[in-house]
C-alpha positions in Angstrom: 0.0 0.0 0.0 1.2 3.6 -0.8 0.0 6.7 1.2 0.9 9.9 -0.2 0.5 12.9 2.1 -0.5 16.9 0.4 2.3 19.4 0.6 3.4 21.2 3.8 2.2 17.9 6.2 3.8 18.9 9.5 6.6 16.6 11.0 4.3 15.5 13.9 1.5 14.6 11.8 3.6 12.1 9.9 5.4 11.0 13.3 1.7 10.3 14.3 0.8 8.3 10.8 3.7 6.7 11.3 3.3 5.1 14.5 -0.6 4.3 13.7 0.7 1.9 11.3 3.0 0.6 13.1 1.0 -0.1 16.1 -1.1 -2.4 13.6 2.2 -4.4 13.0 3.2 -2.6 9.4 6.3 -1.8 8.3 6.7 1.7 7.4 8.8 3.1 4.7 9.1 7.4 4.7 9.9 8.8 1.2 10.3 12.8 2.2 10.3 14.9 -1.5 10.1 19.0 -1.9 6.4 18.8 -2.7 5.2 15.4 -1.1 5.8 12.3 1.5 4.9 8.9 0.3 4.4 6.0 2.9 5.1 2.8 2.0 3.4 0.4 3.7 4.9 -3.6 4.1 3.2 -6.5 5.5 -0.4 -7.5 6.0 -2.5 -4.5 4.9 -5.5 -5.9 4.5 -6.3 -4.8 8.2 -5.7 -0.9 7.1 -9.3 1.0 6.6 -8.8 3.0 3.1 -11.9 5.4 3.9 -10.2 5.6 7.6 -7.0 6.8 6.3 -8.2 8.6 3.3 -10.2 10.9 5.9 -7.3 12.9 7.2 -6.9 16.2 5.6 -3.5 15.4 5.3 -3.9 12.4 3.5 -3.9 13.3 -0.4 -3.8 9.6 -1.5 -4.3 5.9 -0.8 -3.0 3.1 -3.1 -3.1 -1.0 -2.6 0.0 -2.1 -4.6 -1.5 -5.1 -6.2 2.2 -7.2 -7.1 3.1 -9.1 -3.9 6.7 -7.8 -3.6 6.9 -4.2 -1.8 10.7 -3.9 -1.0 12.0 -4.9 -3.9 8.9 -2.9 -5.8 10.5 0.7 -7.1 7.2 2.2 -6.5 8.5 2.4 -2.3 12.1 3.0 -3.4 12.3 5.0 -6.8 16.2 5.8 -6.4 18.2 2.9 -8.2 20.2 0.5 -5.3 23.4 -0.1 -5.6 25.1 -2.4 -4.0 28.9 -2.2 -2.9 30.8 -5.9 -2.8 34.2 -4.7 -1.3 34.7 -1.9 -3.4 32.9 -2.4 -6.5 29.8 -0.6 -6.9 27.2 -2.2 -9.0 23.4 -0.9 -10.3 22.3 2.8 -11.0 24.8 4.7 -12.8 28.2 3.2 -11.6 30.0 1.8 -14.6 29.1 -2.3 -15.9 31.0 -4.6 -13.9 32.7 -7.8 -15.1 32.7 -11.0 -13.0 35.2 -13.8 -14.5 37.0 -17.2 -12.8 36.1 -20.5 -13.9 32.9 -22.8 -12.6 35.3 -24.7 -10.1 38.0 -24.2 -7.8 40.2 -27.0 -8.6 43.1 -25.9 -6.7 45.6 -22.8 -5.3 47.7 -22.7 -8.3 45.0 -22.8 -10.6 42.5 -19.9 -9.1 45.5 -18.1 -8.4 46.6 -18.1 -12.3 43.2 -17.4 -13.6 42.4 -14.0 -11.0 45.9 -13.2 -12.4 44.1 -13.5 -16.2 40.9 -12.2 -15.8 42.2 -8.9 -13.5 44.5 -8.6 -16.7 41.8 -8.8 -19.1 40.0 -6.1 -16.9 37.8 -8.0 -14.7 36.6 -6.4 -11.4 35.6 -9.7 -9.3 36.9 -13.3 -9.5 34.5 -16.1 -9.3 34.9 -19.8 -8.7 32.7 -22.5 -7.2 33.8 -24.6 -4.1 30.9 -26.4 -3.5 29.3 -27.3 -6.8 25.4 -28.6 -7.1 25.5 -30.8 -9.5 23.0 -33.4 -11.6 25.0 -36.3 -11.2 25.3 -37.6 -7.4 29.1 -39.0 -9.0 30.0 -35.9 -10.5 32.8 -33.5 -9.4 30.8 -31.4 -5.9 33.7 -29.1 -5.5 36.6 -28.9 -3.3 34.7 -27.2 -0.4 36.2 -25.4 2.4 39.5 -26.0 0.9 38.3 -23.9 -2.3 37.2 -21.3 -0.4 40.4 -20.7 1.3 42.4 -21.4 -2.6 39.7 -18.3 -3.4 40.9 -16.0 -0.8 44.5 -16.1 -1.5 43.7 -15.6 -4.8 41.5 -12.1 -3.2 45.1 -11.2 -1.6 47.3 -11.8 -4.7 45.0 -10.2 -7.0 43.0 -7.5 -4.9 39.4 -8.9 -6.4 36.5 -9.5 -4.9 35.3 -12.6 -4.7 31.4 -14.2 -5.6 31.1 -18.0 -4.8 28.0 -20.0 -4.4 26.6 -20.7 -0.9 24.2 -24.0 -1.3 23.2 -24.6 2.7 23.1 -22.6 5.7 25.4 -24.5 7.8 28.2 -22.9 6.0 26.8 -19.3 6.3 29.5 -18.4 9.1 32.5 -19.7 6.4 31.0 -17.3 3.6 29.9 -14.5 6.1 34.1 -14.6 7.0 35.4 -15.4 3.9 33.4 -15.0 0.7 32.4 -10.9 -0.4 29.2 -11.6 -2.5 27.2 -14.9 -2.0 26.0 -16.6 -5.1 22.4 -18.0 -4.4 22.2 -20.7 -7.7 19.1 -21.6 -9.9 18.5 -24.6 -8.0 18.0 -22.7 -4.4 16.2 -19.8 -5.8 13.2 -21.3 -3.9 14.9 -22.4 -1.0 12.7 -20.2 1.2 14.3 -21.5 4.7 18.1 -20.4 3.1 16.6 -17.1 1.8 15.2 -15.7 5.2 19.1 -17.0 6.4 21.0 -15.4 4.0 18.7 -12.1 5.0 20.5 -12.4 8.2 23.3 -11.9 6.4 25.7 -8.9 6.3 27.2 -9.4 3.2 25.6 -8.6 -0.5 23.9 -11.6 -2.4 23.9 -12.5 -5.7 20.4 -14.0 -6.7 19.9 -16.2 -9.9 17.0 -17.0 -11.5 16.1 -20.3 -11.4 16.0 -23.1 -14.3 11.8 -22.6 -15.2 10.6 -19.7 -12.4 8.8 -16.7 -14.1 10.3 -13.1 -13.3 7.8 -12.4 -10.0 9.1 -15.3 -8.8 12.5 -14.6 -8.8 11.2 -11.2 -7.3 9.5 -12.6 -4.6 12.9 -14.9 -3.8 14.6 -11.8 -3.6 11.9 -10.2 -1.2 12.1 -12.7 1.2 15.7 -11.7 1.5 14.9 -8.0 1.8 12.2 -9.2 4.0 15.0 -10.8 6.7 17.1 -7.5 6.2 19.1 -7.7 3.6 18.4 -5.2 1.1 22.0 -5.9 -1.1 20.4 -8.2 -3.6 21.4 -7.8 -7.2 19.9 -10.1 -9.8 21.4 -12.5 -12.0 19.6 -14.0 -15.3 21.8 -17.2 -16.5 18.8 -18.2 -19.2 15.5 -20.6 -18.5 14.9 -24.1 -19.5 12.9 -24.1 -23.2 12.3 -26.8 -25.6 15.2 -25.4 -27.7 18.2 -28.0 -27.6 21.0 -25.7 -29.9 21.9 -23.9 -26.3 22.1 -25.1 -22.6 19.2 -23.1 -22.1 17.5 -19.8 -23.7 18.8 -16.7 -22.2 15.7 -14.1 -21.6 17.4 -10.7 -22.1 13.5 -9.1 -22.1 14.5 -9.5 -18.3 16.6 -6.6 -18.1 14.2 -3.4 -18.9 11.8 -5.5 -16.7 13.5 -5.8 -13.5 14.6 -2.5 -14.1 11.0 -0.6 -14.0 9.3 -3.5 -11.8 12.4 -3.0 -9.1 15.1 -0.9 -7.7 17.8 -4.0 -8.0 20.4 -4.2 -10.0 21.3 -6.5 -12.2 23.6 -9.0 -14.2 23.6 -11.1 -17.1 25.7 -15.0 -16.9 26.1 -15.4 -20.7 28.2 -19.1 -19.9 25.0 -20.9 -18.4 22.6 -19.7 -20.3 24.2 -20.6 -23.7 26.8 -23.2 -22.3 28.7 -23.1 -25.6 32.0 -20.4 -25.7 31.2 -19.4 -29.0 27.8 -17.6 -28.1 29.3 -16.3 -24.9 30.3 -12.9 -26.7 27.2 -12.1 -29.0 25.4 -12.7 -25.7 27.8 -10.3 -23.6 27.3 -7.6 -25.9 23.9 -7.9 -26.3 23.3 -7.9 -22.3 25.1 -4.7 -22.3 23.4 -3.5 -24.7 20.1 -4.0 -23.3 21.1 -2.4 -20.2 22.9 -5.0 -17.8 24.5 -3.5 -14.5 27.1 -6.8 -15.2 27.9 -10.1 -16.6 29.5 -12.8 -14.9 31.7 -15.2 -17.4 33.4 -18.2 -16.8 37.4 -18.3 -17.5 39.3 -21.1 -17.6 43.4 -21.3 -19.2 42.8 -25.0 -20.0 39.2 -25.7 -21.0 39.5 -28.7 -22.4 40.5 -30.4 -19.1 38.2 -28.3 -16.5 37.0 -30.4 -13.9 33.2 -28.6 -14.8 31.8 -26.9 -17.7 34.9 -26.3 -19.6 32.6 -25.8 -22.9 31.5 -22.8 -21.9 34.1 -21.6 -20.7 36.3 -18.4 -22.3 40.4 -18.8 -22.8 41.6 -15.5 -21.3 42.9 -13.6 -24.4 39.0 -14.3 -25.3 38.0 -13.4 -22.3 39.5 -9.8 -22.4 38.6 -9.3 -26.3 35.3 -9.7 -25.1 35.5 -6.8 -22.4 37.1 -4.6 -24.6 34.2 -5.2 -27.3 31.6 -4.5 -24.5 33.5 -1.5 -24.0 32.4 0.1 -26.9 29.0 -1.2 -27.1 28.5 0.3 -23.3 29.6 3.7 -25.2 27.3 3.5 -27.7 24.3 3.2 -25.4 25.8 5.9 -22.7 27.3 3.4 -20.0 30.8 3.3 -18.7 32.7 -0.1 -17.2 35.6 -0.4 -15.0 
């Protein structure tokens, strides 16, 4: 529900508003403006009497916000978030940041090498997965805490941030110490009890959509984050399961302009998953930034051919920084910057 208030409302009048609202167990949400204040009201509203409120003098307007996310819904925060991971600022108008590192840690000397690479190429974050979901129950899982740790000596040789995927709760306190933006995968996008955790968490999140979930459902995973108190969510779109078998899956770039006017979130664009074939991971880059993307997150390996995961999708890092430098001038064309 949104509650705009006419032009000169005195401070105690709001102060009063304010704590009627609350004392029905709402969460309130003051947007002050030269000619107007706009309350934005979370949680269950169905108990708030429209005619009631609409009877103050002070009251110009009442409006029931009829999608079922409100903190994530732009219409109670109209300013673009941005979220800072360690340094790097991402969403609104900072400049399109680049995320590379390859879909497993397989070792110190090999994360190492590639943060090396893809800092050279002009990347502003390393990523790298240490515990891997995967399909097969015999397939590779990831090197666990040990990859985390190979990750953070990579962050203190290279300076870069560093996004890895947190798959259960249990290991929140290892992330929370260790890891500086927490991948949330396709596969626990609807993991409602490790969303309200990760809420609890102090440390940005980095939310994918999952494999066949429509875009207010992604939302509403990324509410119940912002619900626990974690407003630093940014999106990430890796492509949705179709019919089409030419491409791991079908990337939805329509997602972009869409999750910017429904939301305040940033967000990013994983080219790798959703085409899981190298040779389509540029065309996709550029047309992410293109269409607006706050980001893209690419998977780097300097032996592809023998990853331990997802080597075929997977860029060599001379490709890796051609790439960048082509986004470059695509970001120029359509008035962006990037690191």
């Amino acid at each position: 529900m949104i509650i705009s208030t006419k032009k000169g409302t005195p401070l105690q009048e709001l102060e009063r508003i304010i704590k009627n609202f609350e004392c029905m167990g709402l969460q309130v949400t003051l947007i002050r403006g030269t000619d107007y204040n706009v309350f934005g009201l979370v949680g269950d509203t169905t108990k708030v009497n429209v005619k009631d409120v609409a009877a103050n003098p002070w009251v110009d307007q009442v409006t029931r916000v009829s999608a079922p996310y409100k903190r994530a819904n732009r219409l109670f925060h109209e300013a673009d978030t941005v979220v800072d991971v360690n340094g790097v600022r991402i969403g609104g108008t900072e400049p399109i940041v680049v995320i590379g590192g390859p879909c497993s840690v397989e070792g110190d000397d090999q994360i190492c090498t590639i943060a090396e690479a893809v800092k050279n190429a002009g990347a502003q974050m390393l990523r790298g997965g240490a515990y891997k979901p995967r399909t097969s129950p015999y397939a590779f899982q990831g090197l666990g805490t040990e990859g985390v740790m190979d990750m953070v000596h990579a962050r203190k040789m290279t300076g870069l941030p560093i996004v890895s995927e947190l798959m259960s709760a249990d290991k929140i306190p290892e992330f929370e110490e260790n890891v500086d933006l927490m991948q949330i995968g396709a596969r626990n996008m609807q993991n409602f009890q490790l969303l309200k955790e990760v809420g609890k968490m102090s440390k940005p999140i980095l939310l994918k959509r999952g494999l066949a979930n429509t875009i207010e459902e992604w939302i509403m995973s990324a509410e119940y984050i912002m619900a626990a108190g974690n407003d630093n969510v940014i999106f990430c779109e890796r492509g949705i399961r179709t019919f089409e078998p030419y491409t791991r899956n079908t990337l939805d770039l329509s997602v972009i302009p869409i999750i910017k006017e429904k939301t305040h979130l940033p967000i990013i664009i994983d080219p790798s998953h959703a085409t899981g074939n190298y040779r389509y991971v540029e065309a996709m880059s550029l047309a992410a930034v293109a269409a607006g993307a706050d980001g893209l997150i690419i998977e780097v390996h300097t032996d592809p051919e023998h990853a331990w995961s997802d080597g075929a999708q997977s860029l060599r890092p001379e490709k890796f920084a051609q790439v960048i430098e082509k986004c470059r001038t695509v970001a120029a064309a359509v008035g962006r910057e990037m690191y």
